[in-house]
C-alpha positions as CSV (number, residue, x, y, z in Angstrom):
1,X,0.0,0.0,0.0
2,X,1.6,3.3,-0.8
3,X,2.2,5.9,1.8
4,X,-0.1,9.2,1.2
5,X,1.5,12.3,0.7
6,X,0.4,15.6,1.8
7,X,-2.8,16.9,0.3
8,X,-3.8,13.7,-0.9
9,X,-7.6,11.9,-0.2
10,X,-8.8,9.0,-0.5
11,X,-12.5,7.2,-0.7
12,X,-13.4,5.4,2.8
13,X,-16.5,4.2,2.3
14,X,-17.0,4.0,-1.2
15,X,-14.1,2.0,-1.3
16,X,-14.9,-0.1,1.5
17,X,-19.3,-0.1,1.1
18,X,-19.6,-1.5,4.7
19,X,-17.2,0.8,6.7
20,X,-19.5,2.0,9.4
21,X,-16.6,3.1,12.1
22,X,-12.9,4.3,11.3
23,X,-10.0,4.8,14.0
24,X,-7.6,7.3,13.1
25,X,-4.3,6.5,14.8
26,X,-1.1,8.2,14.9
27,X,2.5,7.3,15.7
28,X,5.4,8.8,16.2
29,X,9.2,8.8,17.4
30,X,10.5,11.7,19.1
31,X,14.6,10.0,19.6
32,X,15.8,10.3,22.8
33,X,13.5,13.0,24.1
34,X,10.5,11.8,26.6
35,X,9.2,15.0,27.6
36,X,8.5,15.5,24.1
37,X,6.8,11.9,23.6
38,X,5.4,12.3,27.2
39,X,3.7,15.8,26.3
40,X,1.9,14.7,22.6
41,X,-1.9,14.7,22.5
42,X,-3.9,13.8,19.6
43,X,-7.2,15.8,19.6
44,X,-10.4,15.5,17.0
45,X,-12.3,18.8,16.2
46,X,-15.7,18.4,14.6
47,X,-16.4,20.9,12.3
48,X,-19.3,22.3,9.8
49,X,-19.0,23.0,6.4
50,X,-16.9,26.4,6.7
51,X,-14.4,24.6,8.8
52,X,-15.1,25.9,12.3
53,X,-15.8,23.8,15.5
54,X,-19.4,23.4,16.0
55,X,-18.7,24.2,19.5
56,X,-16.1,24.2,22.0
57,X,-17.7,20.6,23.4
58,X,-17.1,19.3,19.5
59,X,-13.2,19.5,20.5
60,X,-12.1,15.7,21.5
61,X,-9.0,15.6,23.4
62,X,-7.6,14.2,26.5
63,X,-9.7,16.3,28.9
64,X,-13.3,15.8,26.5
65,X,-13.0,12.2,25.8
66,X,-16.1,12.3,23.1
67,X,-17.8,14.8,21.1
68,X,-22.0,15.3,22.4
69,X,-23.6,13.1,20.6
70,X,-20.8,10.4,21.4
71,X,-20.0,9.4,17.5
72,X,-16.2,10.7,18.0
73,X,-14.3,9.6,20.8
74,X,-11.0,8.9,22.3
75,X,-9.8,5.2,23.3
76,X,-8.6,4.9,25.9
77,X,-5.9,2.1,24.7
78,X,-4.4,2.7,22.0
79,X,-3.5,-0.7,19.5
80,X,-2.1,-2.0,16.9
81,X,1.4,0.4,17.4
82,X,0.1,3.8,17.6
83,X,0.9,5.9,20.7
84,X,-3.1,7.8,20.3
85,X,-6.2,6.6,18.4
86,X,-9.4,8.3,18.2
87,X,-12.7,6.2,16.9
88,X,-15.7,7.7,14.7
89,X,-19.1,5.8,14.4
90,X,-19.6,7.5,10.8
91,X,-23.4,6.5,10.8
92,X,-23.9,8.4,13.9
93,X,-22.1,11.9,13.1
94,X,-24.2,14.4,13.4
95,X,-25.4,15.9,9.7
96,X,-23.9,19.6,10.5
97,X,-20.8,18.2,10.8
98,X,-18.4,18.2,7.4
99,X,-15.3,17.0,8.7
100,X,-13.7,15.8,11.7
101,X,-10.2,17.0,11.7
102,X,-7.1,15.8,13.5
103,X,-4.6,17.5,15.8
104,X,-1.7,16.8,17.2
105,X,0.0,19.0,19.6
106,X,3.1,20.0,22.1
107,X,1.0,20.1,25.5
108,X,2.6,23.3,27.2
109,X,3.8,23.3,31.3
110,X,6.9,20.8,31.1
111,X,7.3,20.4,27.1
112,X,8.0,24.1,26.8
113,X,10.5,25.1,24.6
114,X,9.6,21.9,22.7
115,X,8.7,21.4,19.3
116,X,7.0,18.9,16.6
117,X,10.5,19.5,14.4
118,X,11.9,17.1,16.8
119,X,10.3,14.0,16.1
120,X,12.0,11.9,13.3
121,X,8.8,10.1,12.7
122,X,4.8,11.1,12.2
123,X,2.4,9.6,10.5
124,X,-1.5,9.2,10.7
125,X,-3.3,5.8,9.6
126,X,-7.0,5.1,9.4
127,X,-8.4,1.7,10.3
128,X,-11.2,-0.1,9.9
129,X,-13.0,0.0,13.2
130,X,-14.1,-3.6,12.9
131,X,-11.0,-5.4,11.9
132,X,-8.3,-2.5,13.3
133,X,-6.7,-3.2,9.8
134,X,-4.8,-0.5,8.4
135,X,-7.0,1.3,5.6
136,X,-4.4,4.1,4.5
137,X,-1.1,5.8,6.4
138,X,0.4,9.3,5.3
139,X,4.0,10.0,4.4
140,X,6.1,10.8,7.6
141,X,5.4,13.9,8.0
142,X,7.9,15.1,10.4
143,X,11.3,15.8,8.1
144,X,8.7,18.9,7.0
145,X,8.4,20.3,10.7
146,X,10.5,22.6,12.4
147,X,9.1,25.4,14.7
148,X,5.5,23.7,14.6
149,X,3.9,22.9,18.2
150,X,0.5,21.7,16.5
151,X,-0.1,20.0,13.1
152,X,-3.0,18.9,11.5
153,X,-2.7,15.8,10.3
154,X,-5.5,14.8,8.3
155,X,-9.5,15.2,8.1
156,X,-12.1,12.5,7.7
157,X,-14.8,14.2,5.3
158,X,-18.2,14.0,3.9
159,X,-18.1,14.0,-0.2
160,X,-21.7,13.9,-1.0
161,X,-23.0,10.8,0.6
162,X,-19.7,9.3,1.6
163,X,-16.9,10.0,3.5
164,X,-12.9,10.1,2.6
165,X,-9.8,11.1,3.9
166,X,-7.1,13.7,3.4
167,X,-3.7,14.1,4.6
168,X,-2.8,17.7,5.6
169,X,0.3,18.0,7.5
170,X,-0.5,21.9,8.4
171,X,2.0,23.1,11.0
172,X,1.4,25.8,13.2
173,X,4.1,27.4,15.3
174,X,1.6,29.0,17.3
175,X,0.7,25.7,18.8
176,X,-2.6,24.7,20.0
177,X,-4.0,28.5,20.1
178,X,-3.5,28.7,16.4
179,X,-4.8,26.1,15.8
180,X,-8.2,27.1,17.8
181,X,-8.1,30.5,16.4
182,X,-8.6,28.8,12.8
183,X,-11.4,26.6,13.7
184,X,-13.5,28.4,15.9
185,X,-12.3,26.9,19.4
186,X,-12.4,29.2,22.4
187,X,-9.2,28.0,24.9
């Protein structure tokens, strides 16, 4: 299966007719620095069709473990080799939502001073929810990064009556509050 550069989509349920729940995972290997590793959090954002949060409650992360209407949530083990997975029931997402985007960021407090341009690996898979077999994975992403403290990695999106996904690899040096500012999200 070739790797997925950034910008590139992909069909998930067209593809695969049955695919009723997905699990975006992401890995990642930050060398010898564990306050780095230690300090990574993968968060979900749901958003509507002009790319803004629906609210600050549709912002799954390590302190909201699932989105209001519970079709996006956080596990709470991750498997299968990624360090954060986060599941969607794609029959039960709300209609208002367009896209469920994916985040990773540097946590501040200890990580400060820290940044995504020291990992030597990141990538982002999704997997069938039934099976956990691996569906797609993007290009490492992290010979790209510098500065960055957030990244998005990639978007699970509606495409008339079926949903795909897209490798973004969008830094943002302004970490997690640039991220917000973008979509919508009051910190």
């Amino acid at each position: 299966m070739p790797l997925m550069s950034r910008g590139a989509n992909v069909p998930l349920t067209r593809e695969i007719p049955g695919l009723r729940q997905v699990v975006v995972g992401v890995t990642w290997n930050g060398n010898a620095e564990p306050v780095l590793q230690d300090n990574l959090v993968l968060a979900a954002v749901l958003c509507d069709s002009a790319s803004k949060a629906l609210s600050a409650e549709h912002f799954v992360f390590v302190n909201q473990l699932t989105s209001p209407d519970l079709s996006v949530h956080r596990l709470e083990h991750a498997l299968a080799g990624d360090q954060e997975q986060v599941e969607i029931d794609l029959p039960d997402v709300p209609p208002e939502v367009s896209r469920v985007a994916f985040v990773l960021f540097v946590n501040e407090g200890t990580a400060a001073r820290r940044t995504l341009g020291q990992l030597r690996q990141l990538s982002v898979c999704v997997r069938d929810g039934a099976d956990n077999r691996e569906l797609v994975r993007s290009e490492n992403l992290a010979p790209a990064l510098s500065t960055e403290t957030a990244l998005v990695l990639g978007e699970v999106y509606r495409h008339r009556s079926d949903w795909k996904f897209k490798v973004v690899g969008e830094g943002y040096a302004s970490g997690i509050a640039g991220v917000a500012s973008d979509y919508g999200l009051p910190l």
